[in-house]
N, C-alpha and C positions, 0 to 999 in steps of 0.2 A: 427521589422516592422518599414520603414520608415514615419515620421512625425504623429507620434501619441506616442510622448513622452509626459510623464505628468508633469504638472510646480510640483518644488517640493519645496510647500509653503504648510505648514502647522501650522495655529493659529487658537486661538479659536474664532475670526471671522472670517474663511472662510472655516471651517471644513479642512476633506482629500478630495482634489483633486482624480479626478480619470479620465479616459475617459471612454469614447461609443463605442469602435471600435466594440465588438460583436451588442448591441444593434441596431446602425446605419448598419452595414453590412448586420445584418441577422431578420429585423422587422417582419420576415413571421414565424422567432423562436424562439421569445418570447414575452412577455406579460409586457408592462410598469406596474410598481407596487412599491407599498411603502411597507416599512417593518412598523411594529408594534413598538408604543412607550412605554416601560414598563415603568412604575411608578414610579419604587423602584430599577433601575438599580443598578450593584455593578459588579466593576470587578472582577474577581476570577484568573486567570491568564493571564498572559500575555509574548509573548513570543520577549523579547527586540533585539536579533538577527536575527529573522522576521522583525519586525518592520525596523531595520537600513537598511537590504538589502534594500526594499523596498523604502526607504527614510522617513521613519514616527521616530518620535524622541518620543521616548518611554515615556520620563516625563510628554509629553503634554498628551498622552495619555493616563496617567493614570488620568488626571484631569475629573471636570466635561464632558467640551464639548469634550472632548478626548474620552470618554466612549460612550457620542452620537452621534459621530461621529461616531464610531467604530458600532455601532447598525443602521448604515443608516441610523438615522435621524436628522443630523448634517452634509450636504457633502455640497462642493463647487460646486457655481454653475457650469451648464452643465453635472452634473452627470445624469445619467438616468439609476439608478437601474432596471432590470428586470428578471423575472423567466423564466426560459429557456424552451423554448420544446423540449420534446424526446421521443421515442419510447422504448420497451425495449422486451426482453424475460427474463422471468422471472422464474426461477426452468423450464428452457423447453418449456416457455405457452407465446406464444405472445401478448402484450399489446402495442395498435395500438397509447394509448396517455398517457403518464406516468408524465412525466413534473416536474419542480423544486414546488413540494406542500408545502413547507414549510421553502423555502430556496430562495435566490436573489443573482442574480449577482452584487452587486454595479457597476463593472467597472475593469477599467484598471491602473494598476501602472506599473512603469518601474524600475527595481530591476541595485543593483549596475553595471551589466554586459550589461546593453542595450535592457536585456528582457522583454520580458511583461509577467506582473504576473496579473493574476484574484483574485479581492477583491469579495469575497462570504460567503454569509450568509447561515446559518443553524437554523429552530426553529427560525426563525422570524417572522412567525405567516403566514394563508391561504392564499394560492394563490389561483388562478382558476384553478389550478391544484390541489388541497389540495386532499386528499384518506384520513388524520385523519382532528383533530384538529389544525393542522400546526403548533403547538411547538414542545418544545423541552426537557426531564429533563435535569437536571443536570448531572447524570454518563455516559450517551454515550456520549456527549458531551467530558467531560475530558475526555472519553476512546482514542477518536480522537486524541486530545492533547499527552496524554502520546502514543499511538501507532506510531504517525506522530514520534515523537521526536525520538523514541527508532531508526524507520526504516529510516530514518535520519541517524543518529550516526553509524548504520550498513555498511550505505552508498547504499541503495536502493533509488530508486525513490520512491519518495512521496509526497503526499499533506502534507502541514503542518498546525498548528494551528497557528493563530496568536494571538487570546484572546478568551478564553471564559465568559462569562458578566452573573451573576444571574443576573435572568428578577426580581423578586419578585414575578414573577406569581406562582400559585401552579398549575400543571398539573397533570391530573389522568390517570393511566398507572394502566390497568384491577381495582385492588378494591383499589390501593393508590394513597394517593395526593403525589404528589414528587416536590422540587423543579423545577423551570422551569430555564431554560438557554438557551442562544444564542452563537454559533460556527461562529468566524469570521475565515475563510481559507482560505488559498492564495494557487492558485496552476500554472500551468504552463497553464490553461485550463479547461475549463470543457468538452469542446469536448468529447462527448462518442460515442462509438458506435454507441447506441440509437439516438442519434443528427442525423446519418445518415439514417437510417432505417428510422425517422421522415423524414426526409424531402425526399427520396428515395418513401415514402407512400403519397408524394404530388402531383408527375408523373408533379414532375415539373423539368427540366432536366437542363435547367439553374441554378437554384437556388442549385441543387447538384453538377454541375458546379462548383458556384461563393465558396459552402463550402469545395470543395477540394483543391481549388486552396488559400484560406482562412488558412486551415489546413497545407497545405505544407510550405506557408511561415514561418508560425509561430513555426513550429515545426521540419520542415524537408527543412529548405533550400539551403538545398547542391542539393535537387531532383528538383527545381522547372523547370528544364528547360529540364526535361524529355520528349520525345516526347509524353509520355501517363501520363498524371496529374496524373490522377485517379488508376494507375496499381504504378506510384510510390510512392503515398501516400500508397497503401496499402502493398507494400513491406517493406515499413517506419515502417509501424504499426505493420507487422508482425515480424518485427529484434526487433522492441521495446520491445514485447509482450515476445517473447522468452526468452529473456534476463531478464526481469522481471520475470516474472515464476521461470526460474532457480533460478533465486535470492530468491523469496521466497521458495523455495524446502530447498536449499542448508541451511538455518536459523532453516525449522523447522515452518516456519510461514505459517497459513491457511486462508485464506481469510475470509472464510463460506458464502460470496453469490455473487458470480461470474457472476451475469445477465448482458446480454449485455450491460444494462444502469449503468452499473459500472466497464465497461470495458474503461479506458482512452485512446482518441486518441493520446495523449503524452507520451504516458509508464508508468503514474506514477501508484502509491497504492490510490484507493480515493475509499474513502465511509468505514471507520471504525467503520463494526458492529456487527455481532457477531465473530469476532476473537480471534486468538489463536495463543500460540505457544507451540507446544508438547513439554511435558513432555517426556515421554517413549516413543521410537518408534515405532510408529506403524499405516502405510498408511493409516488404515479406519477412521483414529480419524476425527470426526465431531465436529464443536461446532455452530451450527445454531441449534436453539430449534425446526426449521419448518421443517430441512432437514433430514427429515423419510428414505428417500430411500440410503441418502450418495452421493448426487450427487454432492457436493462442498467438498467434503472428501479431504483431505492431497492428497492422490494419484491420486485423479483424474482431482487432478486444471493442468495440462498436457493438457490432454486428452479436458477437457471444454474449457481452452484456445482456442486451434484450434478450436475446434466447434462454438464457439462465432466468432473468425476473419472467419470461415467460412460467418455468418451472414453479418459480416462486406462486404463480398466482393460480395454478392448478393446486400446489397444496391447498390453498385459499376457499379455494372452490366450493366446499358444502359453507359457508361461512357469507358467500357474496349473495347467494341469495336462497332462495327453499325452493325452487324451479332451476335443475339444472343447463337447461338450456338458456337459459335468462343469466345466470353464473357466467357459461361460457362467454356469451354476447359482451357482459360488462366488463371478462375479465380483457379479452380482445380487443375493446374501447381504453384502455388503461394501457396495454402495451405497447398497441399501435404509438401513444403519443411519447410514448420515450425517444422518440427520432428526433423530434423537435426539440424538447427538450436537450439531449444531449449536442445535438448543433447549434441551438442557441448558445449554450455553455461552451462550446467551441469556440465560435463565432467572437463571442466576448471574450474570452480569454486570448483570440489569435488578435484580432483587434488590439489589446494591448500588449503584446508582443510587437507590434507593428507601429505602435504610436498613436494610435487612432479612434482608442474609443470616444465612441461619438454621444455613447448616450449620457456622461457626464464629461465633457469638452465643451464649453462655453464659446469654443470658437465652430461648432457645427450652427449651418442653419437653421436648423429645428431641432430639440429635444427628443422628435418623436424618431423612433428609427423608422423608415419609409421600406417599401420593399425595394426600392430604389437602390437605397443605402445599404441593404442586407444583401443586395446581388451583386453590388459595384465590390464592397468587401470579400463576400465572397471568392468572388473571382481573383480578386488581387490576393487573398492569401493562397487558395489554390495553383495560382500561376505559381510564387515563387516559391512554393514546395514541389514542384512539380521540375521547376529549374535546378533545387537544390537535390531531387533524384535523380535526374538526368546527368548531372556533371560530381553526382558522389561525394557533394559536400557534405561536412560535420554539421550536424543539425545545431548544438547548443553554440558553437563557437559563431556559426554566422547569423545566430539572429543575437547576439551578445555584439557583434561588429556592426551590425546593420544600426545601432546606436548612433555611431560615427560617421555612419553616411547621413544621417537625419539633420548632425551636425554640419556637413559640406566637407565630408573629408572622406573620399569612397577607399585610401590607401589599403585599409584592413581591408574590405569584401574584396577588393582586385584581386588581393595577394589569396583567396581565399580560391580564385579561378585558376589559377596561374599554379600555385604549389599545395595546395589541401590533397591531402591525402584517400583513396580510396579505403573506408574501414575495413573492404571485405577483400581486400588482395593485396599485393604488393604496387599494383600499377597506379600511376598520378591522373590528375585530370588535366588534358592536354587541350582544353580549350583555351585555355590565355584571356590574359585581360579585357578583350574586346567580346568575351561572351557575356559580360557583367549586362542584364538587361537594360539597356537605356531606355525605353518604350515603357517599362514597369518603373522604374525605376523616376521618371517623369510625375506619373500618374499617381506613385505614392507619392512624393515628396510633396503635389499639389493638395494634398490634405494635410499639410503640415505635420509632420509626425510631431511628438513630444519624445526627444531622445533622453530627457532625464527622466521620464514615466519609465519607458523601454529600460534603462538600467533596473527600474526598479522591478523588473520582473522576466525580465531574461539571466538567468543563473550565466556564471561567470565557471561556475564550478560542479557538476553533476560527478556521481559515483563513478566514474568510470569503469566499465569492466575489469581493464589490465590492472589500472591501480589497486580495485578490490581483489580480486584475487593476487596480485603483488604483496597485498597487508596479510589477507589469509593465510598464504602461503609461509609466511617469515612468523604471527603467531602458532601458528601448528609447530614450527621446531622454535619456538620459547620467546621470540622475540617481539613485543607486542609494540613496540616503535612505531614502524612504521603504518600500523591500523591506527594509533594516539594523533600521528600528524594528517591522516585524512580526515579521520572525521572533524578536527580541530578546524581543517578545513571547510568542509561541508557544513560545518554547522554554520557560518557565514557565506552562501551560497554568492550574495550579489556583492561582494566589495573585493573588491581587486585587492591580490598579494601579489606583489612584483618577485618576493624571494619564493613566492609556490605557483611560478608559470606550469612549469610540467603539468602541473593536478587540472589546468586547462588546456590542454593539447589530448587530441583521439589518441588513440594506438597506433607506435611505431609500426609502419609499415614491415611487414613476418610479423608481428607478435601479438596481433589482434585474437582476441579467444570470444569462439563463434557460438559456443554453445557451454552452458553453465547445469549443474545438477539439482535434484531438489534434499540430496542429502538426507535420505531417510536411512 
């Protein structure tokens, strides 16, 4: 965005620098506000390749005013921190005003490439939005950190951490004190969904106007001069969405609560809370403690997708056209085609997990993809997720093996029928060796896989549950070790460490953890 570049001076008299562009643009969507000054601050992490993009130099940061500055209470002047309003659906249920309760925008920094990145606060204490306490503990906090990092390294869109800061505060979460801590985040946005559905429920048609035209530059400015603002920001949001989804499908990664007001108008992953990444395949897997019915389920973040940019495009709605029924028709034309979209972006992505994409493979007969070719793969990847249901295989570790079979060495996937563990019980998989598909197994290998592509995109190493909560658990009583050596991990997802095998193995059979919080 033109002339709302940030001066990039940063000392400890004049804190971080940031702008107002949201604050000043959109006063009707949020609330000026101070964060909270802990006492007994202490950084805990801090992420020095955040900080550089951005232009923050990590040493000062770690000092005193560095720390206070980092907590919004130490900015240069013209900063105007505020919580954001938004709207949301929540498990289904609409809530007409949901809002940043415990969390602030500081502002705007402009990162090495000329973008603008949102400095945001998490667990900075009640806004006039607040539904709790408005802090924060300590473990969702670093769960953000380490999940941003992992999905990062993956190479998905994501919000990232930039520091998490012990407040000293103790916060009580049902019958414990837990330490308290503050999520400093930089993302591309906080734009959600929700942001629009708010200001869509203010029947103020300017003002959803001045935020799509707002949204497009920042995010989508190849569309801005689209004859319809509003129809190509949401065809923006819908290619984003797709693609994201695929991406989390294709890992193995579950969100667990997919509400409108954590749906990014930028594509990215934001709001890490109760997540997960399977273990054993298996689509109904939940890990939201609140999700009874499975409605944010592995198989069904697809299906929610859409139905959320559904939501999105009724905000839209006086905007798509001046004939409401002509609105609804086009908005319906535009969601319908998220299906394809997001199965193409599967489809490619599962293809090379598989060795096979064809549409840059020099050894496929044609360039063009045939429907031919989109059915044959199809099917071939559906079979062997469908085998790898069936016999309770670990989803990352066997398409990371099926590398080796591409090579003429099927030892690892054998050993994968024979001794893999069931993530959701105690019990093995008693099919043996000779369940290993030969009949699929034929049929892929007759498309030559490419087994050094496959490395380059089947992780070796995903967040695991047990290990994440393993790290959490050992940071909350003072110990941050063991959070230092995963993420050190994760952050090289594809190259094999022979001395950090564990961080690639599921959960010991008993100690698998089936369901994760969202720590509010």
């Amino acid at each position: 965005m033109q002339g709302q570049q940030v001066r990039e001076q940063d000392t400890s008299e004049i804190g971080i620098g940031v702008s107002d562009v949201y604050a000043s643009a959109f006063p009707e969507l949020a609330v000026p506000w101070e964060a909270g000054e802990p006492e007994r601050p202490a950084l805990l992490v801090l992420n020095d390749a955040v900080a550089r993009d951005i232009g923050l130099e990590p040493r000062w940061l770690r000092s005193e005013s560095g720390v206070r500055s980092l907590l919004g209470n130490e900015l240069a002047e013209g900063a105007r921190p505020v919580a954001q309003a938004y709207a949301g659906h929540q498990f289904g249920n609409y809530s007409a005003r949901l809002g940043d309760g415990r969390a602030l925008l500081l502002g705007e920094r402009t990162n090495a490439l000329g973008e603008l990145r949102d400095l945001h606060l998490k667990g900075s204490g009640p806004t006039p939005f607040a539904r709790s306490d408005g802090y924060a503990a300590i473990g969702p906090m670093l769960r953000e950190y380490v999940l941003g990092e992992a999905m990062h390294a993956l190479g998905i869109r994501t919000t990232r951490a930039l520091a998490v800061i012990d407040t000293g505060r103790r916060v009580r979460r049902d019958a414990e004190l837990l330490p308290g801590a503050v999520l400093v985040r930089v993302a591309r946005s906080h734009l959600r969904v929700g942001t629009f559905q708010y200001a869509r429920s203010m029947r103020d048609e300017e003002l959803l106007s001045r935020l799509v035209a707002h949204a497009l530059e920042r995010h989508y400015p190849e569309r801005q001069d689209d004859d319809t603002p509003a129809l190509a920001l949401l065809d923006g949001v819908i290619e984003a969405q797709a693609q994201l989804v695929a991406d989390w499908m294709l890992v193995g990664f579950i969100h667990g609560v997919m509400n409108t007001d954590n749906v990014s108008i930028a594509g990215e992953t934001i709001d890490y809370g109760p997540c997960a990444f399977m273990d054993a395949f298996e689509p109904t897997t939940v890990f939201s403690s609140i999700d009874h019915n499975g409605r944010y389920s592995y198989g069904n973040q697809p299906g929610v997708a859409q139905w959320n940019l559904a939501r999105f495009a009724e905000a839209l709605l006086p905007l798509l056209d001046g004939d409401e029924t002509r609105a609804i028709e086009i908005a319906e034309d535009r969601i319908g085609r998220f299906a394809a979209l997001y199965e193409s972006a599967w489809l490619r992505g599962m293809r090379a997990k598989l060795g096979i994409s064809h549409g840059e493979d020099s050894r496929a007969a044609s360039t063009t993809d045939s429907d031919e070719a989109v059915h044959r793969d199809t099917e071939l990847a559906q079979t062997i997720l469908q085998d790898l249901r069936d016999h309770r295989l670990d989803y990352t570790g066997f398409f990371r093996a099926l590398a080796d079979a591409a090579r003429g060495d099927d030892t690892a996937i054998r050993a994968f029928y024979t001794s893999s563990a069931d993530a959701g019980s105690d019990q093995r998989s008693a099919a043996g060796a000779d369940a290993w598909p030969r009949p699929w197994t034929e049929a892929w290998r007759a498309l030559e896989p490419d087994a050094d592509a496959m490395d380059r995109v089947n992780p070796v190493y995903v967040p695991r549950n047990h290990l994440v909560e393993e790290a959490l658990d050992a940071a909350t009583a003072g110990d941050l070790a063991p959070l230092t050596r995963l993420v050190e991990v994760l952050r090289a997802p594809f190259d094999v460490r022979p001395d950090r095998a564990r961080f690639a193995l599921p959960a010991p059979a008993g100690s698998w953890i089936g369901t994760t919080f969202c720590g509010t």
